[in-house]
N, C-alpha and C positions, 0 to 999 in steps of 0.2 A: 281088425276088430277082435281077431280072437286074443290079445291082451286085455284089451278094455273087458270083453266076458270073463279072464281069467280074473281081474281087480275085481268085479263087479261079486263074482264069486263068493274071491276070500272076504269081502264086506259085505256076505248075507243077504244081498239086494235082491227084490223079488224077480223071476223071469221076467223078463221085457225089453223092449229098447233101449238101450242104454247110451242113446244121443247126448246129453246132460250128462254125462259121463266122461266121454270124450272129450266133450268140451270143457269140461274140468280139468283133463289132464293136458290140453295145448295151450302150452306158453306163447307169450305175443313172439317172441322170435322165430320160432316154429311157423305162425300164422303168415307172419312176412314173407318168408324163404318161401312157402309153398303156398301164396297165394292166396290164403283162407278168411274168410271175410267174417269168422269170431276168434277169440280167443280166452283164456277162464277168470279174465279181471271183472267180468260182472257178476258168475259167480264167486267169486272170491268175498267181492262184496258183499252179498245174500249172504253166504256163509259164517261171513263175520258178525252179524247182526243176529243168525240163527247161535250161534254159539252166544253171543253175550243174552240172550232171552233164557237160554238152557240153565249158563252158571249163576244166575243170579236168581231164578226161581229155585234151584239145587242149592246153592248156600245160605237162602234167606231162611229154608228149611231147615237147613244141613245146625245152623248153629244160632238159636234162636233170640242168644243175652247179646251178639255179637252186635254193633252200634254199625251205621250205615260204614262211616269213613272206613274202618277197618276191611266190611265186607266188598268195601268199592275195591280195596288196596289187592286184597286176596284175588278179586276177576280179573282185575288188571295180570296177575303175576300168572293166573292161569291162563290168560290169554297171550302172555305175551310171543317174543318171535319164535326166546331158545325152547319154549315148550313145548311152543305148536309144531316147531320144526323138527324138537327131540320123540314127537309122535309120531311125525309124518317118515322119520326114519324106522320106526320099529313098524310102521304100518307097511314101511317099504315102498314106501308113493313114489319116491326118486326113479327108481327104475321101468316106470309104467307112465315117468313126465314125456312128452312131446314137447322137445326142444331145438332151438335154431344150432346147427354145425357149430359157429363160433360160440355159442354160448356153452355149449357142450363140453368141448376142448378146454374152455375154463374152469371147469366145475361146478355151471349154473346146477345141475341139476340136484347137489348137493349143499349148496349156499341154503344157511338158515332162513334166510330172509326168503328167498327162492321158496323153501321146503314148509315155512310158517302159514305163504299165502296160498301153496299147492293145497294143503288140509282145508285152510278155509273156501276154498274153490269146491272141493271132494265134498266137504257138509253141504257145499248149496245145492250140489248135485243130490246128494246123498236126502235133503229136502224132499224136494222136486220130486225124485223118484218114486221116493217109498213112505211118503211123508212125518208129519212134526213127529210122532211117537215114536217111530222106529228111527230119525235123528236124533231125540233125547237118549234114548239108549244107547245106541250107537255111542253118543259121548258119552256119557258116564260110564259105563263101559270100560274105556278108555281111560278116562282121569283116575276112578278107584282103582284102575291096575298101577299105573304110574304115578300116580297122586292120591295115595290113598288118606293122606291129611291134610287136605288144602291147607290148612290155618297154620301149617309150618313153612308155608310160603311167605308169614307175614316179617320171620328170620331171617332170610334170605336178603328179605328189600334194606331195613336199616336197623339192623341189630340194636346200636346203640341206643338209638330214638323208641325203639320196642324196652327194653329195659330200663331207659328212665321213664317211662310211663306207667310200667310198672310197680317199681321200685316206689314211687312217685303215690303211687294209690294204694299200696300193700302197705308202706314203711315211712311213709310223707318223709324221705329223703331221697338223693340221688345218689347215682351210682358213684366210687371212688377209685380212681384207674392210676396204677401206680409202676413206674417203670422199673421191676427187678433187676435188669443186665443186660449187655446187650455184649454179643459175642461174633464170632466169625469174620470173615476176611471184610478188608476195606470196602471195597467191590461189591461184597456180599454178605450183606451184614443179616445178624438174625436178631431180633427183638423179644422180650418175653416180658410181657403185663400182668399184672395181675390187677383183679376186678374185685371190689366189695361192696355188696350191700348188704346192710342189716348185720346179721353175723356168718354171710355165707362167704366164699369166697372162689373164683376160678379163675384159670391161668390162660393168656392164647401167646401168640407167636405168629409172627410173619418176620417181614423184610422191611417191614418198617415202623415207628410206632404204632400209626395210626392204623397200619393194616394190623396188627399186635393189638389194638384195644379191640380192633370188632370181631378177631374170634377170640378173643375174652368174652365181650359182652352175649355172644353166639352160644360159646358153651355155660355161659348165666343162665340164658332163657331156655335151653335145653333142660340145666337142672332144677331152675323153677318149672319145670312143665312137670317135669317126676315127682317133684314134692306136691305141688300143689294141680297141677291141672288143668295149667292156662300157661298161654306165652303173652 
């Protein structure tokens, strides 16, 4: 127990029992090997549904012109696994998981997916505990440290499809993606695109065209965000 008090701790939780806790932190393989007749898939569950009620009262606020599809797109990308898991490591969950031997030795306790559903487990607990107000903070909290502009999550999903919609409503034209060179070994080839709309223009590069237009159109919606204000 005295891990679970030191977790319970560093997450500000009020003195008490920290039952709901524990069980947040035991994986089903854990519960097998030693017998234990719960494990944190049903909080995991609560958790997920307290997190989708948080980000989507916080974004309907957060950005008020923004149209439903886009702010569905943005909770999705907040929600998803590499976030919740990229949380769940700076929060340090992994080392306070109760896990089964074989899962351990693999690096369950470090697998996104693993680390995505531990955080959602920890919010039902973290519910539960200390209830809805101190779980709203608690998350945001979180997201403004690591995500302090959701809505450049909507770059991330599909550049291209972000910039012709753009492009689209600013310029009632599309974007124009034009192949400048391509260079480097057979094997390893390197691409560079260039991107026009309107009369701006920016350049990306990968390993292939198609990965070569979308950070073009990536660093597009970047500099239309500087100029104007919106991606």
């Amino acid at each position: 127990m005295e891990r679970i008090s030191e977790l319970a701790k560093r997450l500000g939780l009020p003195e008490q029992s920290h039952d709901r806790l524990r069980e947040a932190l035991t994986h089903r393989t854990y519960a097998v090997e030693h017998a234990i007749s719960y494990d944190n898939q049903r909080l995991e569950f609560l958790g997920d549904a307290v997190l989708e009620i948080i980000h989507t009262d916080y974004l309907f606020h957060l950005y008020p012109g923004l149209p439903e599809g886009d702010l569905t797109k943005i909770r999705s990308a907040l929600a998803c696994e590499s976030m919740l898991a990229k949380i769940a490591r700076k929060l340090q969950l992994g080392k306070y998981l109760l896990i089964g031997k074989g899962e351990a030795v693999s690096g369950g306790n470090d697998r996104d997916s693993t680390l995505a559903d531990l955080f959602e487990a920890v919010l039902g607990a973290v519910y539960l505990e200390a209830g809805f107000d101190f779980a709203r903070d608690f998350v945001l909290q979180l997201f403004n440290k690591y995500c302090p502009d959701p809505q450049e999550q909507l770059l991330s999903l599909n550049p291209k499809g972000r910039l012709q919609e753009l492009s689209q409503r600013r310029w009632g034209c599309v974007p124009s993606y034009i192949l400048l060179r391509q260079s480097g070994l057979q094997h390893l080839p390197v691409f560079e695109v260039e991107v026009r709309v309107a009369h701006l223009v920016t350049i990306g590069s990968g390993g292939s065209r198609k990965l070569a237009e979308i950070a073009a159109a990536h660093a597009m919606c970047n500099h239309l965000k500087k100029l104007y204000g919106e991606i």
